[in-house]
DRENDO-1510 file (C-alpha; in Angstrom, 1 decimal, always signed):
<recs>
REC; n; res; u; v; w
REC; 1; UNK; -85.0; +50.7; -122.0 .
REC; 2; UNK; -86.3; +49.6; -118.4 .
REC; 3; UNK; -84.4; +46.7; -118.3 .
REC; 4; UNK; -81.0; +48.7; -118.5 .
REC; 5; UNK; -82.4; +51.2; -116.7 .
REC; 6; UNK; -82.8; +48.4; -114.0 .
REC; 7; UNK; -79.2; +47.4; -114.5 .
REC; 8; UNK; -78.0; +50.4; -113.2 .
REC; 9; UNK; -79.6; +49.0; -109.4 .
REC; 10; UNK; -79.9; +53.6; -109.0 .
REC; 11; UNK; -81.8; +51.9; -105.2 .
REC; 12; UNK; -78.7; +50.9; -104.5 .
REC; 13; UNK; -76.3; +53.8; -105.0 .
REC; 14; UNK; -77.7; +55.8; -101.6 .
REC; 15; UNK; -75.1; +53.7; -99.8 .
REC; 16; UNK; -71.7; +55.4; -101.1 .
REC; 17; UNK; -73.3; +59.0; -101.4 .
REC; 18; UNK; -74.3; +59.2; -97.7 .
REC; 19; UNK; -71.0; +57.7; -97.2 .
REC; 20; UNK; -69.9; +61.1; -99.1 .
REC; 21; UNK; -71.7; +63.7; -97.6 .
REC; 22; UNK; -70.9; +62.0; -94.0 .
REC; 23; UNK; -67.2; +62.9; -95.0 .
REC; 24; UNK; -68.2; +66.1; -95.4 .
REC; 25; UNK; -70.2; +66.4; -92.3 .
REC; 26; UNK; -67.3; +65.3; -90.5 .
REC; 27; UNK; -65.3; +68.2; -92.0 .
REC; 28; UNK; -67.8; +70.6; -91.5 .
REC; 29; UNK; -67.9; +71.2; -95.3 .
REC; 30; UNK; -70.9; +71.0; -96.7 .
REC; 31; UNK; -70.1; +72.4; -99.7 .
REC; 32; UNK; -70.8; +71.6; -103.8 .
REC; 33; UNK; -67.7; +69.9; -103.7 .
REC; 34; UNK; -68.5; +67.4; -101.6 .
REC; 35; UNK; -71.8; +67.1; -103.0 .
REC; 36; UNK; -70.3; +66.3; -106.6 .
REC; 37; UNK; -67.8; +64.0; -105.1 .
REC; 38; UNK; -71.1; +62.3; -103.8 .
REC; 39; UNK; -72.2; +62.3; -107.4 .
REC; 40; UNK; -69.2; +60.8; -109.1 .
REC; 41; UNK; -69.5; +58.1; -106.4 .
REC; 42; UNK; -72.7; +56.9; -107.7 .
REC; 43; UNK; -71.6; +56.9; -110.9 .
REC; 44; UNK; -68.8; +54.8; -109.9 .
REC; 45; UNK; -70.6; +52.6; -108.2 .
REC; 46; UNK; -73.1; +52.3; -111.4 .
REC; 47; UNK; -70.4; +50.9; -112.8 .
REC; 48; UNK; -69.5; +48.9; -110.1 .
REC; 49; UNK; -72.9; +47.3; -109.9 .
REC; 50; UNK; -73.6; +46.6; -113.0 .
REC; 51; UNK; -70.2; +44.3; -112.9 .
REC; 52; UNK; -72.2; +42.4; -110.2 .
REC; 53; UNK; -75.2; +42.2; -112.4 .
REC; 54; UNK; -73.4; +40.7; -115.0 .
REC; 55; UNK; -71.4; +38.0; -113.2 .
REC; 56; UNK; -73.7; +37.2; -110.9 .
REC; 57; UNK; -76.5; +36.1; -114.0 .
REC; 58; UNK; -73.8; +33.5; -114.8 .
REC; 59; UNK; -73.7; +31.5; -111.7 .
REC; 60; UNK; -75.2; +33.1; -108.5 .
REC; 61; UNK; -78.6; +34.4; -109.5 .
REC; 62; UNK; -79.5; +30.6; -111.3 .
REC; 63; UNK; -80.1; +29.6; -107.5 .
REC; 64; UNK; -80.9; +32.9; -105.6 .
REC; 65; UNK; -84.1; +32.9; -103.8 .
REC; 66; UNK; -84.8; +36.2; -104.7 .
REC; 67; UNK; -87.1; +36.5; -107.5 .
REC; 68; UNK; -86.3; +40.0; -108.8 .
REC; 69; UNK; -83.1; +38.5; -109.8 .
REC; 70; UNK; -84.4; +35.9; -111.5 .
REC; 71; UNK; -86.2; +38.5; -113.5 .
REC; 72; UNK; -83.1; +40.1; -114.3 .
REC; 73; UNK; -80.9; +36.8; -114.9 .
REC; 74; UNK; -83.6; +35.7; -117.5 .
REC; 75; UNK; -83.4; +39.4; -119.4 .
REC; 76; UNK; -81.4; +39.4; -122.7 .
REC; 77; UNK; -79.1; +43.0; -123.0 .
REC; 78; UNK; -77.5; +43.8; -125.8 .
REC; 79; UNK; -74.1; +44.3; -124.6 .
REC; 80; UNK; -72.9; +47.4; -126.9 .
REC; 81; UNK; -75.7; +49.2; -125.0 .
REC; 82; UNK; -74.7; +47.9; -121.6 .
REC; 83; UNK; -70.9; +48.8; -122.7 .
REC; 84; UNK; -71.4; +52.2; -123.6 .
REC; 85; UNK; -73.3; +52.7; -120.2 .
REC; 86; UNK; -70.5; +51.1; -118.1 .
REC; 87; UNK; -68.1; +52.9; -120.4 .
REC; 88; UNK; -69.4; +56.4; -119.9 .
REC; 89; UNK; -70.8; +56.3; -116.1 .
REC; 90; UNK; -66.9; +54.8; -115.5 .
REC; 91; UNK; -65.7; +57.9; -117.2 .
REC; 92; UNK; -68.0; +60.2; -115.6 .
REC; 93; UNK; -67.3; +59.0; -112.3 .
REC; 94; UNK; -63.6; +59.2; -113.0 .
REC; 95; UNK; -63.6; +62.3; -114.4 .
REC; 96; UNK; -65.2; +63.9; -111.8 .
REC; 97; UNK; -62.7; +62.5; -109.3 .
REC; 98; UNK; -59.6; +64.1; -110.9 .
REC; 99; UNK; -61.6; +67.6; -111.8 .
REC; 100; UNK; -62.6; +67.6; -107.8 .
REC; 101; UNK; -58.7; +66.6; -106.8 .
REC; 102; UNK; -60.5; +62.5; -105.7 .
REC; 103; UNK; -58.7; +60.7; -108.5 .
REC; 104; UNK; -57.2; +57.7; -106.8 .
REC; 105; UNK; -59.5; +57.8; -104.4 .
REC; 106; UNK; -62.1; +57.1; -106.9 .
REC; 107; UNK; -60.0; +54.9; -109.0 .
REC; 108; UNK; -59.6; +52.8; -106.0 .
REC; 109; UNK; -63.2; +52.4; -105.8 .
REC; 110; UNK; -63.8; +51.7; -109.2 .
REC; 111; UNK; -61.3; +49.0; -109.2 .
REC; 112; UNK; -61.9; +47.2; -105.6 .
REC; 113; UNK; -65.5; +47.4; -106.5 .
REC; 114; UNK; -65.3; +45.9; -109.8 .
REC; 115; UNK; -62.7; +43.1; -108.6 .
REC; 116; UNK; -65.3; +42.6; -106.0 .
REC; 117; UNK; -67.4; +40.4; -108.7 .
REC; 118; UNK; -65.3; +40.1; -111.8 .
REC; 119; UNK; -64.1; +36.9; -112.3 .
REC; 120; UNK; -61.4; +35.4; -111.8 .
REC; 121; UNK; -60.5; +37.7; -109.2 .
REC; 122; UNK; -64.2; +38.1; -107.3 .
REC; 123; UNK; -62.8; +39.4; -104.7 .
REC; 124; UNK; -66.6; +38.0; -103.3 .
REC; 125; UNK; -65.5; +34.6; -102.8 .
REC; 126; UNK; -62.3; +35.3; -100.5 .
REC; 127; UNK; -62.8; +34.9; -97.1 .
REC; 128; UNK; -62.7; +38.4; -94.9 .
REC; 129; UNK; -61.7; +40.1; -98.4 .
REC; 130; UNK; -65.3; +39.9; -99.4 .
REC; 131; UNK; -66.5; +42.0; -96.6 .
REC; 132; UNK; -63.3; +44.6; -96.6 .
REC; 133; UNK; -63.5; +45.0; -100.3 .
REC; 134; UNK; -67.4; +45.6; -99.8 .
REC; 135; UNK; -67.0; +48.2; -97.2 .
REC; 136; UNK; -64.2; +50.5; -98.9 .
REC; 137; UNK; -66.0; +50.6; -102.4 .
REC; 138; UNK; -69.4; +51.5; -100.5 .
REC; 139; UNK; -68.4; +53.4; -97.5 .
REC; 140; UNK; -64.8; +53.6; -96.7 .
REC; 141; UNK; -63.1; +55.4; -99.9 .
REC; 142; UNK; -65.8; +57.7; -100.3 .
REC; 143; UNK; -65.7; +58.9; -97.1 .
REC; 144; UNK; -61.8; +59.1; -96.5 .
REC; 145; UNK; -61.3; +60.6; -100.0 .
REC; 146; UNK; -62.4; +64.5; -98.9 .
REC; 147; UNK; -61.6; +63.7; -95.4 .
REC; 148; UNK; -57.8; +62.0; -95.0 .
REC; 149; UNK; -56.0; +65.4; -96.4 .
REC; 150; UNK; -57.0; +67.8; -93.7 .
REC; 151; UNK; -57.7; +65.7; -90.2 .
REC; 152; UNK; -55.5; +63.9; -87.7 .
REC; 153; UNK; -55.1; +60.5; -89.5 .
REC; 154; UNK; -55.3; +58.2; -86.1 .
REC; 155; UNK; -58.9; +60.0; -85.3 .
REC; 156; UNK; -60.0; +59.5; -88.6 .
REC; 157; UNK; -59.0; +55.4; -88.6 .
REC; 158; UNK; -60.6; +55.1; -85.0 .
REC; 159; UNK; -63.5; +56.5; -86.9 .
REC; 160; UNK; -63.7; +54.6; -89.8 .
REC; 161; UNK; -62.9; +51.5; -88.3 .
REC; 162; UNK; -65.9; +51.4; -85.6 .
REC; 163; UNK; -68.6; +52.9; -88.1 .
REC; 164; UNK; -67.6; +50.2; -90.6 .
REC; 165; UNK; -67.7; +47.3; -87.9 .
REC; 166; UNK; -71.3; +48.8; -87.0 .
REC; 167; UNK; -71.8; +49.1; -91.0 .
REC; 168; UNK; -70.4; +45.4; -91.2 .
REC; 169; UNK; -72.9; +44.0; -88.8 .
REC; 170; UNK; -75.8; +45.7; -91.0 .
REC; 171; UNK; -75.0; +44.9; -94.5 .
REC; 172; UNK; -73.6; +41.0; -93.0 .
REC; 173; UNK; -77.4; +39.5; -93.2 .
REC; 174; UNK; -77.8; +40.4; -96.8 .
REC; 175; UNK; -74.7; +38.1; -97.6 .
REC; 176; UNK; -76.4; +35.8; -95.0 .
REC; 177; UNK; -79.5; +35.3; -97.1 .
REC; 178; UNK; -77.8; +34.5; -100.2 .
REC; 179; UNK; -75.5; +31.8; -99.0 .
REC; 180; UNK; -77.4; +28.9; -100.3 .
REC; 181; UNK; -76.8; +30.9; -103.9 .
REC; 182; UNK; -73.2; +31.5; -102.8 .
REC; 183; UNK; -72.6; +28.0; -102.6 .
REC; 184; UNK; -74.1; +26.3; -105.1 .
REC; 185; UNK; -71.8; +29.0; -107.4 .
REC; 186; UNK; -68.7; +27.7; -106.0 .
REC; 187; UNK; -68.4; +31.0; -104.1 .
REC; 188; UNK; -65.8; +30.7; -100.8 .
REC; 189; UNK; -67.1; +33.9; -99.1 .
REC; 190; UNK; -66.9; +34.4; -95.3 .
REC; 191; UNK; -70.6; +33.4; -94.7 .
REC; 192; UNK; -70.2; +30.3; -96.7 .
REC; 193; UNK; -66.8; +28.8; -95.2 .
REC; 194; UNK; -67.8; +29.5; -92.1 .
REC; 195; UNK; -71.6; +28.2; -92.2 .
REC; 196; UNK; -74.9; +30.4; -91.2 .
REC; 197; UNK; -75.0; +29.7; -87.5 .
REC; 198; UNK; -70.8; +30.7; -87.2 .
REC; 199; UNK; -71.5; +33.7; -89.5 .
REC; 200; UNK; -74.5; +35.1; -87.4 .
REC; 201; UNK; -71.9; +34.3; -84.1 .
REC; 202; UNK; -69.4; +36.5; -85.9 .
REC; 203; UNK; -71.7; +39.2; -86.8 .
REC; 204; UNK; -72.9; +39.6; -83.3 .
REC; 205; UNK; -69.4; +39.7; -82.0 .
REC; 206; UNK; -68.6; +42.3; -84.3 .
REC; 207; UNK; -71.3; +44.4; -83.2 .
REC; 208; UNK; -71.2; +43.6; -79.7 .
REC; 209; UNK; -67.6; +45.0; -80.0 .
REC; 210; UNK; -68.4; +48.0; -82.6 .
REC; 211; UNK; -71.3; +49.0; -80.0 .
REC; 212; UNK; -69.0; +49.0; -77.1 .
REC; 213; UNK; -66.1; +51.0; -78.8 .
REC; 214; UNK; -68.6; +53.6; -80.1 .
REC; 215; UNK; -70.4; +54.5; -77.0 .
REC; 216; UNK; -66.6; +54.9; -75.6 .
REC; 217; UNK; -65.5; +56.5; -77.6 .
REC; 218; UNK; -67.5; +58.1; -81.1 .
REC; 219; UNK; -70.8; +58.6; -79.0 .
REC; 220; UNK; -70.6; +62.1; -77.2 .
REC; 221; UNK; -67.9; +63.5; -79.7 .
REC; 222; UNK; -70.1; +62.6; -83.3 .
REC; 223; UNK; -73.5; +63.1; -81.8 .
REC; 224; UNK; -74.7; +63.2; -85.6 .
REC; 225; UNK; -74.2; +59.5; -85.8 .
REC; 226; UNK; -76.4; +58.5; -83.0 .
REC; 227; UNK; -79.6; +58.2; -85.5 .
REC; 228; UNK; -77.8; +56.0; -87.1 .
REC; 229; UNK; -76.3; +53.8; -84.4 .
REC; 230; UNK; -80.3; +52.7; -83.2 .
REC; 231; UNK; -80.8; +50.8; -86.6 .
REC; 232; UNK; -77.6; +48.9; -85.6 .
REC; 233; UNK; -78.7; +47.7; -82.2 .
REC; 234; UNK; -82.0; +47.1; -84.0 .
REC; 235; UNK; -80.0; +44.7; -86.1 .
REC; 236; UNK; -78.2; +43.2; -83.2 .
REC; 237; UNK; -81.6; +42.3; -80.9 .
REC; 238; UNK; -82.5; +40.5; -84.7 .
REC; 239; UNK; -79.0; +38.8; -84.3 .
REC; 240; UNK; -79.8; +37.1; -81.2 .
REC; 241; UNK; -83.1; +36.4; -82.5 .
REC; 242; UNK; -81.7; +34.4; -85.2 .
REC; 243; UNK; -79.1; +32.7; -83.1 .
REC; 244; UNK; -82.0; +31.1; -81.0 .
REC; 245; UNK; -83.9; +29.4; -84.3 .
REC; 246; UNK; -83.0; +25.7; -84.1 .
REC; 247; UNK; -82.7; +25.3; -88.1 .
REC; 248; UNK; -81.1; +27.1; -90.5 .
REC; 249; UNK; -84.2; +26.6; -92.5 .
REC; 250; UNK; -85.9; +29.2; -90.0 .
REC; 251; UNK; -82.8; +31.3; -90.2 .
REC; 252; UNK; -82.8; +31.6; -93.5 .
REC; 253; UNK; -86.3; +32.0; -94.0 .
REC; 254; UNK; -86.1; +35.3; -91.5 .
REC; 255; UNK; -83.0; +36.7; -93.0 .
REC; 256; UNK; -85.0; +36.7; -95.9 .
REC; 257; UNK; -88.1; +38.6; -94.8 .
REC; 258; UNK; -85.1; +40.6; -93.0 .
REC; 259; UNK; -83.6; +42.0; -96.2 .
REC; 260; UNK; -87.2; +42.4; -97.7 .
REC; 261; UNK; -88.3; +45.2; -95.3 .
REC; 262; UNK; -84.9; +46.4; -94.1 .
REC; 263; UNK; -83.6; +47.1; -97.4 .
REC; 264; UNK; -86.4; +49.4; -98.4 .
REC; 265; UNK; -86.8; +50.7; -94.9 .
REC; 266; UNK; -83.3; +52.0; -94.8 .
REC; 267; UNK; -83.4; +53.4; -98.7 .
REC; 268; UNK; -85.8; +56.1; -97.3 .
REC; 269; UNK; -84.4; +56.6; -93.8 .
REC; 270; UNK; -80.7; +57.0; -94.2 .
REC; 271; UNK; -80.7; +59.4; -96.9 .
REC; 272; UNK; -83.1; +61.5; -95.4 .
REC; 273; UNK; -81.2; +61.9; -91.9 .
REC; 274; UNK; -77.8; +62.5; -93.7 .
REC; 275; UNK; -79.4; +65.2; -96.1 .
REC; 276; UNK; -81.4; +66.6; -92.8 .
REC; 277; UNK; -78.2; +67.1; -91.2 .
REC; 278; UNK; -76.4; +68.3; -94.5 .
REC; 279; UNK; -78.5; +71.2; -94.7 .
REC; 280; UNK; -80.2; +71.9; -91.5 .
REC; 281; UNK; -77.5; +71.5; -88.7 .
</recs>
């Protein structure tokens, strides 16, 4: 049962239920609603990943350089077991979203996320639709869902849209890693049409711009989110570090320790601060 139990990628699911309970934060609702909504997200997103799983074993994962998926791509799953589990954590999740009043939020979710990898949509290998369709299944939706109904709409989108440029410019090196993979599949993403070096430019545009627009204007009204704006500069002095390599090789072999430590790093530090804040402040 480990191996399914690995399918689920549960180290993963942190991202869309801080997302969550940061809508509820920003409300000033923290309440067991929210916190359930937070739950149905991960079970969405269970779903969600395990679609990536699947199609990525099929082309992707034969030439990532991460070795964990090679363990994975190399499993055999019986696939009544893994449809039952992506049948019944779907349901779940969109259950929970009409019982809590979230349904098309969470149907909208469920089905960017899952067109994110399914084929032949893979919304993965479309140029800046990778990296939107990443940032509403993982952030965007659930935050908006418990949010959009009771605040002013154009402080809500200023909002959104400079947390998930600064969210952007943190999850970007991850795709960054894997564009050898991404290529070799036949995968058109943003990093791979536009090449490592470009893509690093882009990314440290984008957060040069999100960094800007946040201290103007999120920085002294949201003073909650500062914790989590230091990671991002963090990110950006690592940007500029990369930009001065000479070879992709060295880029690529940095991004890679990168993700190795980050990824871990940010799976016990996130979720603490939000559920500091969710209960203590």
């Amino acid at each position: 049962m480990g191996k399914y139990f690995k399918l689920l990628r549960l180290d993963d699911q942190y991202i869309e239920f801080i997302a969550a309970l940061s809508g509820g934060i920003f409300i000033h609702a923290r309440s067991v609603h929210i916190f359930l909504w937070a739950l149905s997200t991960v079970c969405l997103g269970i779903s969600v990943y395990m679609t990536n799983e699947l199609a990525d074993r099929r082309d992707a994962d034969r030439f990532t350089w991460n070795p964990a998926a090679h363990i994975t791509m190399s499993t055999r799953l019986d696939m009544r077991v893994v449809g039952v589990l992506f049948a019944s954590f779907s349901l779940i999740g969109l259950g929970m979203s009409w019982v809590l009043g979230y349904f098309w939020w969470g149907l909208a979710i469920w089905f960017i996320g899952i067109c994110y990898s399914l084929p032949p949509i893979r919304l993965k290998g479309r140029v800046v639709v990778d990296i939107a369709s990443q940032l509403f299944a993982g952030w965007v939706g659930p935050f908006l869902a418990p949010v959009w109904a009771i605040t002013n709409h154009w402080v809500t989108l200023v909002f959104v849209i400079i947390i998930s440029l600064l969210i952007g410019v943190g999850i970007f090196p991850y795709q960054l890693a894997d564009i050898e993979a991404d290529a070799k599949a036949g995968l058109r993403g943003t990093h791979v049409v536009l090449g490592l070096r470009r893509s690093l430019w882009l990314g440290f545009a984008i957060g040069a711009v999100g960094g800007i627009l946040y201290l103007l204007f999120l920085a002294r009204l949201w003073l909650w989110t500062i914790p989590m704006f230091i990671p991002i500069m963090i990110v950006m002095v690592y940007y500029v570090y990369w930009l001065r390599m000479s070879t992709a090789t060295k880029q690529l072999a940095s991004l890679r320790r990168w993700v190795k430590i980050f990824k871990p790093v940010s799976l016990i530090i996130f979720p603490l601060y939000i559920a500091c804040i969710w209960w203590f402040v």
